[in-house]
C-alpha positions as CSV (number, residue, x, y, z in Angstrom):
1,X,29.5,69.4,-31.6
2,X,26.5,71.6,-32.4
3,X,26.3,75.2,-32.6
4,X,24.6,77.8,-30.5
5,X,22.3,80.1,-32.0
6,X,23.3,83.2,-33.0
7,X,21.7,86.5,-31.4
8,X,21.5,88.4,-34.8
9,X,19.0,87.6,-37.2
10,X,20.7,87.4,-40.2
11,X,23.0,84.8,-39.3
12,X,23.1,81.5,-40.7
13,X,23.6,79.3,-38.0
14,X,22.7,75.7,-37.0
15,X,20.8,76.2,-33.9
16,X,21.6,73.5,-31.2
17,X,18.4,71.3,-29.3
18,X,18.2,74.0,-26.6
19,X,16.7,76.8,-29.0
20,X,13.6,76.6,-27.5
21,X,14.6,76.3,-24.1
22,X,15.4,78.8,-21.3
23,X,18.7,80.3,-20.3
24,X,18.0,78.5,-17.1
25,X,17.4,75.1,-18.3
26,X,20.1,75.0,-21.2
27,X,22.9,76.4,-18.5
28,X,21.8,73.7,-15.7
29,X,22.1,71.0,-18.4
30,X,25.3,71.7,-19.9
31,X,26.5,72.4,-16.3
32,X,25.5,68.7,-15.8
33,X,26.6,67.2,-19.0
34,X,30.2,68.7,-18.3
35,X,30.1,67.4,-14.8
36,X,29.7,63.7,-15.8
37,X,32.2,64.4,-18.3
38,X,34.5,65.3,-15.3
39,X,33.5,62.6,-13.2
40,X,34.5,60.1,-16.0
41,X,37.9,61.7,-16.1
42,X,38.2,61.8,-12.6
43,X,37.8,58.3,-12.7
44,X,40.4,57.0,-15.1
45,X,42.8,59.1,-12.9
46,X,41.8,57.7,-9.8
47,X,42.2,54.4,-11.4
48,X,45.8,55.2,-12.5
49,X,46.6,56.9,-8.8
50,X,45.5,53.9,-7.1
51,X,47.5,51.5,-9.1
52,X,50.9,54.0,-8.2
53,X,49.5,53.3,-4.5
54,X,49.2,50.1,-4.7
55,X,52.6,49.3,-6.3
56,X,54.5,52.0,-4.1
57,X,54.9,49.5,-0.9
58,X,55.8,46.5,-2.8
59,X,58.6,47.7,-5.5
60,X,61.7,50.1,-5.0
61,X,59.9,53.2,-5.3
62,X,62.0,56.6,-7.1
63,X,61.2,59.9,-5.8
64,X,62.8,62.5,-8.7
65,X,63.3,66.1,-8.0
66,X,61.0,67.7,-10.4
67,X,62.3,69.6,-13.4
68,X,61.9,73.5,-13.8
69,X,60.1,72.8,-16.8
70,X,57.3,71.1,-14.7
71,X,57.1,74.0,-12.1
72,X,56.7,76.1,-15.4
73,X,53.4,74.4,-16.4
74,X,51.7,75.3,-13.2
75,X,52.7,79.1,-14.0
76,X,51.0,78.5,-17.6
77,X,47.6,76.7,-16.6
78,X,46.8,79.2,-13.5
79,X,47.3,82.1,-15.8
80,X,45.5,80.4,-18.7
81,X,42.9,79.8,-16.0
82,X,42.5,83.5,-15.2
83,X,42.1,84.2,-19.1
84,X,39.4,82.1,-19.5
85,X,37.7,83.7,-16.5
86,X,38.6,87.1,-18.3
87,X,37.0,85.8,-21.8
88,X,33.9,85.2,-19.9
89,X,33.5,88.3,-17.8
90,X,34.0,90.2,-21.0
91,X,31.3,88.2,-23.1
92,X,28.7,88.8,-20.1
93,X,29.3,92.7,-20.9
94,X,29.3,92.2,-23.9
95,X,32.8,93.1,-24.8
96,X,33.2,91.0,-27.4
97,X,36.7,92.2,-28.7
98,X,38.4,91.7,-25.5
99,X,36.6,88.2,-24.7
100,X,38.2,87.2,-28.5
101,X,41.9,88.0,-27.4
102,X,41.5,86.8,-23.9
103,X,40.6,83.1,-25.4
104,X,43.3,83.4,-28.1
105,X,45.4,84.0,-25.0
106,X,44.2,81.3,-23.3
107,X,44.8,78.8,-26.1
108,X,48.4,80.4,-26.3
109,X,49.4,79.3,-22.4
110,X,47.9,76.2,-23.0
111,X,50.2,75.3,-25.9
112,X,52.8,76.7,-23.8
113,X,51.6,74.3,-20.6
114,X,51.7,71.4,-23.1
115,X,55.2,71.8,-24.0
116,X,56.3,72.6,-21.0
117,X,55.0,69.4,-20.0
118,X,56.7,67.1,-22.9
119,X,60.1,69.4,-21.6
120,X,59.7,68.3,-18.2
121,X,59.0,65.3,-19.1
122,X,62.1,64.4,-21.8
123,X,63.8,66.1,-18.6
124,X,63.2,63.6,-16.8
125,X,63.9,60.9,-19.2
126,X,67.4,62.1,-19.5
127,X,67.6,61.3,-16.2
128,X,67.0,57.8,-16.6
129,X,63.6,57.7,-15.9
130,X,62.3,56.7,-18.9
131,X,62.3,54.2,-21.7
132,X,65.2,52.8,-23.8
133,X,66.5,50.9,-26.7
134,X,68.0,47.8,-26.0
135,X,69.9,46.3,-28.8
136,X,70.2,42.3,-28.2
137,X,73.1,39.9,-28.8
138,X,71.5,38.8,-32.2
139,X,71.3,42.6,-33.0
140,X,67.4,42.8,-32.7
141,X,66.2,46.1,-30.9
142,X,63.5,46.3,-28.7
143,X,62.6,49.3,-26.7
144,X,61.8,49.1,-22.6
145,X,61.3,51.1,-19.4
146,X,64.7,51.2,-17.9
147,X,66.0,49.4,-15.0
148,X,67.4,51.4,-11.7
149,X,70.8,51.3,-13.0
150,X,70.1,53.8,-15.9
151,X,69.1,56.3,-13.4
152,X,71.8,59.3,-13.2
153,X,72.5,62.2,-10.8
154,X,73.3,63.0,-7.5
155,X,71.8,60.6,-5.2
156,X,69.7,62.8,-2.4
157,X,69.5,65.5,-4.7
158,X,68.3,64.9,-7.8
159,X,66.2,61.5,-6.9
160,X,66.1,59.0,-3.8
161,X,65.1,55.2,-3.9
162,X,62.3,53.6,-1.4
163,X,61.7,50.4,0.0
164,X,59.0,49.7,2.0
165,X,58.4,53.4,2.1
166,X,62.1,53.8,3.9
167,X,64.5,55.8,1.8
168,X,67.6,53.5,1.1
169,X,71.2,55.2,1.8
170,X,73.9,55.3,-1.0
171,X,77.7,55.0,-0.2
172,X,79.9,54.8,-3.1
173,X,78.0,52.6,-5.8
174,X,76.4,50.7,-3.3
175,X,72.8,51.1,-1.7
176,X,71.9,49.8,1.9
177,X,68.7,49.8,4.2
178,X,69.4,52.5,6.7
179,X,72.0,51.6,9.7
180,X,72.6,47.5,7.8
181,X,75.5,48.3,5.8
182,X,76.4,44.8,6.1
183,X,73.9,43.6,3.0
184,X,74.3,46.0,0.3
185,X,70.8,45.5,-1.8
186,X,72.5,47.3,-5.0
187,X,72.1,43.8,-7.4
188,X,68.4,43.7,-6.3
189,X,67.8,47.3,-6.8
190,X,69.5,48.0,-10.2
191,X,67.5,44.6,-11.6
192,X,63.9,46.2,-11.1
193,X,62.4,48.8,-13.6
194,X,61.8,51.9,-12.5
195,X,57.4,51.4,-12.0
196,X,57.5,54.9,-10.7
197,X,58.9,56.4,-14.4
198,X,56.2,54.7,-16.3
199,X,53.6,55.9,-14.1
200,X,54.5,59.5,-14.2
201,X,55.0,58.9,-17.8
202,X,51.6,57.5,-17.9
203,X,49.8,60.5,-15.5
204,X,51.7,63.1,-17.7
205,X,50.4,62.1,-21.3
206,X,47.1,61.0,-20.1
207,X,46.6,64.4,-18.5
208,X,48.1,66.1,-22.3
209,X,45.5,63.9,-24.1
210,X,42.5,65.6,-22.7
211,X,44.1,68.9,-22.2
212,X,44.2,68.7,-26.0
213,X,40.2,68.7,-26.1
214,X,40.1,71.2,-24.2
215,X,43.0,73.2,-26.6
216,X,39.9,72.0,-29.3
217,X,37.3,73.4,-27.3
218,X,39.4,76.1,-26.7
219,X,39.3,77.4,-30.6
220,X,35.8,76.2,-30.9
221,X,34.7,78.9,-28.8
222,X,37.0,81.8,-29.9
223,X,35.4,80.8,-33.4
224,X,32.1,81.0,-32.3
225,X,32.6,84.4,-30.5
226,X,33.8,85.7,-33.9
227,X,31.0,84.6,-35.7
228,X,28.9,86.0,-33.1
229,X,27.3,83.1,-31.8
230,X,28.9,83.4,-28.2
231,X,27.5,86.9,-27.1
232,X,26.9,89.0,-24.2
233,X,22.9,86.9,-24.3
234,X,24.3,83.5,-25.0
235,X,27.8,82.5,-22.9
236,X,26.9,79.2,-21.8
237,X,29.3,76.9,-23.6
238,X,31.8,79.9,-22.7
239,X,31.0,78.8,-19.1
240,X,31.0,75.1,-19.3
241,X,33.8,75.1,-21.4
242,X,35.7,76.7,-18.8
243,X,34.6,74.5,-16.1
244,X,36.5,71.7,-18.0
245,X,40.0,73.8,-18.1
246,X,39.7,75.3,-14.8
247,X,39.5,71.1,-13.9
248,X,42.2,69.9,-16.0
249,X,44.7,72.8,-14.2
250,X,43.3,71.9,-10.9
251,X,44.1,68.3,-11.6
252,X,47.7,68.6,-12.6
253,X,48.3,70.8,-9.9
254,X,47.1,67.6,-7.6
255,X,49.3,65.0,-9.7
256,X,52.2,67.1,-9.5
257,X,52.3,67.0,-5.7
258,X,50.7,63.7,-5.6
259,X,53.3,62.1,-8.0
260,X,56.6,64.4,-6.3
261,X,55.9,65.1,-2.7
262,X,53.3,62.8,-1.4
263,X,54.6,59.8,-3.3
């Protein structure tokens, strides 16, 4: 990743291939090397989405309430959102102190979403919607998403089964296709693996694994505003690196709906 030139003469620094180019030129072009870079995530998620769509109608389907740690995420990426915002109004007048802290800050929530995020998640695993160690009879382990059966709490409360996109009823141990309690489905259900953990699982530490370039980003930038390269003349990796977070928050604010209220 190549540096920016500096605005003072005296410093040492590797200029990058737009040195001879205008502010104009070298913002539209980062602006449309980011946005291909967004596309290609947007992409891979869509990819993901549509395989959760796809398998929704034709396995037992879990809909889990969502663990406070999870709502706390969305508290720490909108508010790391509207540092990074701060950071860059600050550079533009030239307030170079305040832009510093406002990107440590920044980098600080998003640590904090990221662990609120393997919280949530491990929340949710407790629950039973995660993976396992199974210990055979020859006493090899081997480790698997679970099956329905390992899923704990209060039925209707803390999670509800699907079929066919209508939500199964529970009475005792026993689960039944709404109004037909004459067929209990409970052997069929408790058989299955629980598709809709592994995809949340899947959503969830796809969504960390870029977040974490932009956590990269993130100190790449408050380092180049202490050297001085990022300056009240030169923001424009400042503003295209904030184009990526303000995108990564957007986006998990649209798979945590997608993944807990929609499906």
């Amino acid at each position: 990743m190549s540096n920016d030139p500096s605005s003072s003469a005296g410093d040492n620094v590797r200029q990058d291939v737009f040195t001879d180019f205008s502010p104009e030129i070298k913002l539209r072009t980062k602006k449309m090397m980011m946005w291909l870079i967004i596309f290609s995530i947007v992409m891979l998620f869509a990819g993901i989405t549509s395989a959760l769509i796809v398998l929704y109608g034709k396995l037992y389907w879990v809909h889990v309430t969502p663990p406070s740690a999870l709502w706390v995420s969305i508290a720490f990426i909108i508010l790391s959102s509207i540092t990074a915002i701060m950071a860059l109004r600050f550079t533009k007048a030239g307030e170079m102190r305040r832009a510093a802290w406002m990107m440590v800050a920044t980098f600080v929530l998003g640590l904090g979403f990221t662990v609120s995020q393997i919280q949530g998640w491990n929340a949710l695993s407790d629950k039973g919607m995660g993976r396992r160690v199974f210990t055979t009879a020859d006493g090899q382990q081997y480790s698997r998403w679970n099956p329905l059966r390992e899923l704990n709490g209060e039925y209707g409360v803390d999670y509800t089964i699907e079929r066919n996109g209508v939500t199964l009823e529970k009475k005792g141990d026993d689960y039944f296709m709404p109004g037909d309690y004459s067929k209990p489905l409970t052997a069929d259900v408790e058989k299955n693996f629980n598709a809709s953990g592994a995809l949340i699982a899947v959503l969830v530490y796809v969504h960390i694994f870029h977040l974490a370039l932009g956590l990269i980003y993130l100190l790449v930038n408050t380092f180049r505003i202490h050297r001085g390269v990022i300056n009240r003349d030169n923001w424009v990796s400042l503003y295209t690196g904030g184009m990526y977070w303000h995108f990564m928050g957007i986006l998990w604010v649209y798979l945590f709906f997608f993944l807990f209220f929609i499906y």
